[in-house]
C-alpha positions in Angstrom: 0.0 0.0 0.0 3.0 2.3 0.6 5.2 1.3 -2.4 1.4 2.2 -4.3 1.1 5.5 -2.6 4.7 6.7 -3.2 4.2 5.7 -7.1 1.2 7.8 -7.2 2.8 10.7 -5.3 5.9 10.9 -7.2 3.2 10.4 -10.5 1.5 13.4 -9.2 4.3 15.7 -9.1 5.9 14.9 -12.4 2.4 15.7 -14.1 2.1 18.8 -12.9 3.8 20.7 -15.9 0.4 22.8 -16.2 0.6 26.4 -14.4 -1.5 26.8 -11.1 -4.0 28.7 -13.1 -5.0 26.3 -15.5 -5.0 23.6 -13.3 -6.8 25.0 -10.5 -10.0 24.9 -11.6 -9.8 21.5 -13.2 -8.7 19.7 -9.6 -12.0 21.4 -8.2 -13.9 20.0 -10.8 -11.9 16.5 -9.7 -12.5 17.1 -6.1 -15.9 17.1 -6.3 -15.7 13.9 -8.2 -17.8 11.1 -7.6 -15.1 8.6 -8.1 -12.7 8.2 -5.3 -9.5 7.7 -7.1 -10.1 11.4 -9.2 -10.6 12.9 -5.7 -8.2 11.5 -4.6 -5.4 11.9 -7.2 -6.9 15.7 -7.6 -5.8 16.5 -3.7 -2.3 15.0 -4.1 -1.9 16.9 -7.0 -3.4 20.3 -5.3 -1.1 19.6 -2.5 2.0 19.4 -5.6 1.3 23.2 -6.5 1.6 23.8 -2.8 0.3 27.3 -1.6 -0.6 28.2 -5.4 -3.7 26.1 -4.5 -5.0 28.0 -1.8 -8.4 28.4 -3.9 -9.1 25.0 -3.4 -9.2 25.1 0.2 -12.3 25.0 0.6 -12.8 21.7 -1.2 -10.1 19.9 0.4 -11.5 20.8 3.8 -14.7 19.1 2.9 -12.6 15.7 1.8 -11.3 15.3 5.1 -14.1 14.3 6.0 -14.3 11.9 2.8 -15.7 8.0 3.1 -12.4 6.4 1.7 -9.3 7.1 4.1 -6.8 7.3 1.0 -8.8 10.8 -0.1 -8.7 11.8 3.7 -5.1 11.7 3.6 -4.4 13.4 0.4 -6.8 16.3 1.4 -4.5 16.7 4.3 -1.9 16.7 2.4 -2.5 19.3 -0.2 -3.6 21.5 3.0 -0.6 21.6 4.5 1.2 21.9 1.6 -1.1 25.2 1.0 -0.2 26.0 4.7 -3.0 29.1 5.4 -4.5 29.6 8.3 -7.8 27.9 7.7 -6.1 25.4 6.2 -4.2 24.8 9.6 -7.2 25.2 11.7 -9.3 22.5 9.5 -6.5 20.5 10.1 -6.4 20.6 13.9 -9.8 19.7 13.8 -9.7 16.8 11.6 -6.4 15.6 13.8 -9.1 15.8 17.2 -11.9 14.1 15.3 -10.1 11.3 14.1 -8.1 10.6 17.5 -12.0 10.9 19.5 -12.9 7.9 16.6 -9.6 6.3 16.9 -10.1 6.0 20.7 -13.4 5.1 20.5 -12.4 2.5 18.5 -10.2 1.0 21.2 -12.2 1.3 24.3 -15.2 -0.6 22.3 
């Protein structure tokens, strides 16, 4: 799962030849996607443009809340890649909400 992960990360990067604002409203378009793997792919490669895509911040934010963990993970990511302010707080939050289910998970 890992080696997978690297491969796509170091995929992502290499295809992102196309200027932040051409691309930027393409990966919104992706991160609304109802297909996992393009919302997913689309937050890694947000997070490769790195604070150029602050405008999708707002999209991002809502993946981290996403169904499929993968997309969860590349959301945060790309925000702290983008490194803003709400994009630090949404992290926080995400961070406490996962470690309330995490540890809810274990005393069950």
């Amino acid at each position: 799962m890992i080696r997978k992960t690297f491969c796509l990360l170091i995929f992502t990067f290499c295809s992102c030849q196309e200027s932040a604002s051409t691309a930027i409203p393409k990966l919104s378009k992706q991160l609304k996607s109802k297909i996992t793997k393009e919302r997913s792919q689309a937050a890694l490669a947000a997070g490769a443009y790195g604070q150029d895509a602050a405008p999708l911040t707002e999209d991002l934010i809502r993946l981290l809340s996403d169904k499929n963990g993968g997309t969860r993970s590349a959301a945060a990511f790309a925000l702290r890649k983008i490194d803003s302010k709400d994009a630090r707080k949404a992290l926080l939050k995400a961070q406490a909400v996962e470690a309330k289910v995490n540890s809810e998970d274990v005393t069950d």
